[in-house]
N, C-alpha and C positions, 0 to 999 in steps of 0.2 A: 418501682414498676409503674409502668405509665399506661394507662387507659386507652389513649389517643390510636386514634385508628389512621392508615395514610389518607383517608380522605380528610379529618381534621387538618395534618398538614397544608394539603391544597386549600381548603378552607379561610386558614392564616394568612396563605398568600394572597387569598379575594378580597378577604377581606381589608386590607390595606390599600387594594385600587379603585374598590367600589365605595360608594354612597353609603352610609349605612342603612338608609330606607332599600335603596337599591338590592345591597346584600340578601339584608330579612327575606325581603321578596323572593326571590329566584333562589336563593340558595339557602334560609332558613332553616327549611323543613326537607333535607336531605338527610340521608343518613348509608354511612356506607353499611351494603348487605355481604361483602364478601371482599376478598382479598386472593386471589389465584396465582398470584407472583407476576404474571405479564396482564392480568386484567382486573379493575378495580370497577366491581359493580356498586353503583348506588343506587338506593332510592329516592325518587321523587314524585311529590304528592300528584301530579295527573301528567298525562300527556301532552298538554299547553305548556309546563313549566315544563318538559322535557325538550321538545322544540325548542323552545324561545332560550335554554343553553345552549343548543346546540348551536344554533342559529346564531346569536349574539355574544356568545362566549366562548369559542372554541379558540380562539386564538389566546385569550385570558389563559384558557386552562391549560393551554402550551408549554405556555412563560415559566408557570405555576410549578407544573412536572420539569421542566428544565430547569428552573432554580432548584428545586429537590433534588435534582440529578437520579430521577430514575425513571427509566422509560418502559409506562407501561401505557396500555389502551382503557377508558376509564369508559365505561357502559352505562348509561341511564336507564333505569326501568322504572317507568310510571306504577305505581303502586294504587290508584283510583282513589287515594284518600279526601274526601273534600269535594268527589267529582257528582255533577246532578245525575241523577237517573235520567236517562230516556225514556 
């Protein structure tokens, strides 16, 4: 029985195009919160590393789900971990 959740999956596929500093960075401290069959929500430590996926990696995470062969819509939700108070 295997732990791995399908955002690990997508994860293995990042991780083999990206930098390894690169990876840590942006994709480190994600963790998928849910799994709905057509949508994979994750979270991520603020809403700057939530943009700056979206922004710079959407095409990455494309490839990722098409290598898997399975088409779903993957949600980021900033989760405030890390983030300064105002």
């Amino acid at each position: 029985m295997s732990d791995r959740t399908y955002w690990d999956q997508i994860l293995n596929e990042l991780r083999v195009a990206l930098m390894p500093e690169e990876f840590r960075r942006w994709f480190g401290d994600s963790a998928q919160a849910s799994d709905s069959g057509d949508q994979v929500t994750v979270w991520v430590p603020s809403e700057t590393v939530r943009r700056h996926i979206r922004t710079h990696y959407q095409d990455l995470l494309e490839r990722a789900l098409a290598n898997l062969g399975r088409h779903v819509e993957i949600r980021f939700v900033a989760t405030g971990v890390g983030e300064d108070e105002e």
